[in-house]
C-alpha positions in Angstrom: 152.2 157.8 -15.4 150.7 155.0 -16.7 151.6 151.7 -14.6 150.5 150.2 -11.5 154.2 149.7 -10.0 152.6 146.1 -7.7 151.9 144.8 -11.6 155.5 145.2 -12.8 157.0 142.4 -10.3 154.4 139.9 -10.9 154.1 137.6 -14.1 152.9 138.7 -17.3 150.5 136.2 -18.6 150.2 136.7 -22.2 145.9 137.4 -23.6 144.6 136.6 -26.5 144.6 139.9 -28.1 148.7 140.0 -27.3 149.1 136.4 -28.8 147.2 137.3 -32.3 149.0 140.7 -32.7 150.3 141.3 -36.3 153.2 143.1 -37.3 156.6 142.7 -35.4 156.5 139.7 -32.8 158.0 138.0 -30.8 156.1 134.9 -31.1 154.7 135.0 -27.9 151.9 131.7 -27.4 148.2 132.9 -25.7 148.4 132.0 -21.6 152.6 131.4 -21.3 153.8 133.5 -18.7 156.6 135.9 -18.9 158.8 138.4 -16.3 157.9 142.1 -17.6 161.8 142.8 -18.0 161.7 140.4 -20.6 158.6 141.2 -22.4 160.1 145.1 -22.2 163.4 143.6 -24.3 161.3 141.8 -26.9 159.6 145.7 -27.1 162.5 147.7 -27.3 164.4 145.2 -29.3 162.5 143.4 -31.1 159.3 145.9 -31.6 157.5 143.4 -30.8 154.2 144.1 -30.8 152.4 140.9 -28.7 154.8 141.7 -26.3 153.8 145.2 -26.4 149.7 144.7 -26.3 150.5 142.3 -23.4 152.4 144.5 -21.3 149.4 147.4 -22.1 147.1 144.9 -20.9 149.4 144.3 -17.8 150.0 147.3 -16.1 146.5 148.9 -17.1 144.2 146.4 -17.1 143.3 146.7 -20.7 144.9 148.1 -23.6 142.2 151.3 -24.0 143.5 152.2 -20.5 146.9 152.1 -21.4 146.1 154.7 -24.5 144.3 156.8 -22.4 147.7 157.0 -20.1 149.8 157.5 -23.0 147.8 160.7 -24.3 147.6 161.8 -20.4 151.5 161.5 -20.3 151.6 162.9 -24.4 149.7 166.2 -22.5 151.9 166.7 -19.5 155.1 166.2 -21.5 154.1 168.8 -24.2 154.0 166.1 -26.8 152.2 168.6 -28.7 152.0 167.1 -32.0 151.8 163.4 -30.7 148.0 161.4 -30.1 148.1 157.7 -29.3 145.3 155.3 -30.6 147.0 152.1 -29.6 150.0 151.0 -27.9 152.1 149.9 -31.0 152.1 152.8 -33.1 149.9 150.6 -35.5 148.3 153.1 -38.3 145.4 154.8 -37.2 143.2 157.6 -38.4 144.2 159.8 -35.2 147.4 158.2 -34.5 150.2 160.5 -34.9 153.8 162.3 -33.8 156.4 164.1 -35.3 160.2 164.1 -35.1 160.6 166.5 -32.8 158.2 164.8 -30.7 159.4 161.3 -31.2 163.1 162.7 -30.1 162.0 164.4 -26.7 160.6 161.0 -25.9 163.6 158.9 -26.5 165.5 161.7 -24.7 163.1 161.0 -21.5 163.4 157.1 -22.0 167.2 156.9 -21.9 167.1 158.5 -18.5 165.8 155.3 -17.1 168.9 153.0 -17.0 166.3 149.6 -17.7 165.5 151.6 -21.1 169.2 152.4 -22.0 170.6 149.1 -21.7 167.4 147.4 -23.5 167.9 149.8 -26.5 171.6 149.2 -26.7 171.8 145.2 -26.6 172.7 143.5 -30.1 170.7 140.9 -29.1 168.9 139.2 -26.1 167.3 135.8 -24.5 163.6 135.6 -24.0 162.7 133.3 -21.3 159.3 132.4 -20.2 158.6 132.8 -16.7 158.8 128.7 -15.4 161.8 128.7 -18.0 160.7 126.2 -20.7 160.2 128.7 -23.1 163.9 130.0 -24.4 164.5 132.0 -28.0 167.2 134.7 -28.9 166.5 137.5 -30.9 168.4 140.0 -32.1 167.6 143.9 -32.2 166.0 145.5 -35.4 168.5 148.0 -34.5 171.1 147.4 -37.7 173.7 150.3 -36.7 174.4 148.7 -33.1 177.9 147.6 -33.8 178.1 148.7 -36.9 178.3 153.1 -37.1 180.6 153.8 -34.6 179.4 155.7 -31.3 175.8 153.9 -31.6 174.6 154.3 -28.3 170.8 152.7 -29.1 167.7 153.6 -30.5 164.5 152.1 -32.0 162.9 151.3 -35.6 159.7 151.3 -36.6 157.7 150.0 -39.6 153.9 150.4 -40.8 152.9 151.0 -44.4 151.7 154.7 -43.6 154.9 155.7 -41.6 157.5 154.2 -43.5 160.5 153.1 -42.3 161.4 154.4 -39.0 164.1 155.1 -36.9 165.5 157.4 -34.0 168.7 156.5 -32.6 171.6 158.1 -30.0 175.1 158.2 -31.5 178.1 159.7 -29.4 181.1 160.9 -31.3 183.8 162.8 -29.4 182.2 163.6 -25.9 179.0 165.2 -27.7 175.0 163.3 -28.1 173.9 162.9 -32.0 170.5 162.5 -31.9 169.0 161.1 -35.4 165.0 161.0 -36.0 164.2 159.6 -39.3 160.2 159.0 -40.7 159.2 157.6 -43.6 163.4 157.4 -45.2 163.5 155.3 -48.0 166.8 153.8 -47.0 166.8 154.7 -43.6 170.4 152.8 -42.8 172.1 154.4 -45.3 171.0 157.4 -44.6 171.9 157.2 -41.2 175.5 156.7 -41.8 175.6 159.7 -44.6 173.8 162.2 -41.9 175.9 161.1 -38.6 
């Protein structure tokens, strides 16, 4: 809904504006290269934003483009309670979801099979594109190998929001779907509600 599909198998080359991101990074430098797989891993895993901004920027052209997409796709999925103001989930005025929302989006995403194995990995390699470039970071993700049946998921941080989380848990053939915004403690609480 929102890509060009020719951008996704060429290089990412990462702007400016991706290299001076705040937040969550992956400590991405301004003009190295990088395959989008990889930049999608330092997203999911990581949440990290440069590598988010620069992928935006990628596929779209520029980052407004990308937001306009997202709200387009927000409107034909029935995301009725979601509006996108940047690519990051930054705090915004208009920026804003629910929990309901933010489940029937990781519901989508874990149908795509380079989603699911991103959101599940403990860690991962990032590699620049010529290879000189070589860091592992592991995934923000603290229940991955440690509450039994974690499937995957994704955390989230900003000082309006909270803590963050939404995460897939299996547990004797059935799918335990966990949304938490704004939790205090939001690994404990996992744990107690699962």
């Amino acid at each position: 809904l929102v890509h060009q599909p020719r951008s996704l198998s060429l290089p990412c080359r990462v702007p400016s504006r991706a290299a001076a991101a705040t937040g969550a990074r992956a400590g991405l430098p301004e003009g190295q290269s990088y395959r989008v797989p990889d930049l999608l891993s330092a997203m999911l895993v990581r949440s990290a934003n440069d590598a988010c901004l620069a992928l935006a920027e990628h596929v779209a052209g520029s980052v407004e483009v990308f937001v306009e997409g997202m709200n387009r796709a927000a409107t034909l999925l029935e995301l009725r309670e979601t509006h996108f103001e940047n690519p990051c989930g930054w705090d915004s005025p208009r920026q804003r979801s629910s929990a309901r929302d933010v489940m029937k989006l990781a519901r989508l995403a874990i149908d795509y099979p380079q989603i699911l194995e991103r959101v599940a990995l403990r860690e991962f390699e990032l590699q620049s594109a010529d290879g000189s470039l070589r860091k592992r970071r592991r995934n923000t993700n603290l229940l991955l190998g440690q509450l039994p049946g974690t499937v995957g998921g994704k955390t989230g941080f900003t000082a309006q929001a909270g803590k963050c989380l939404v995460v897939l848990v299996e547990r004797e053939g059935r799918e335990v779907w966990l949304v938490l915004l704004g939790a205090e403690e939001r690994w404990w609480t996992a744990h107690r509600a699962i």
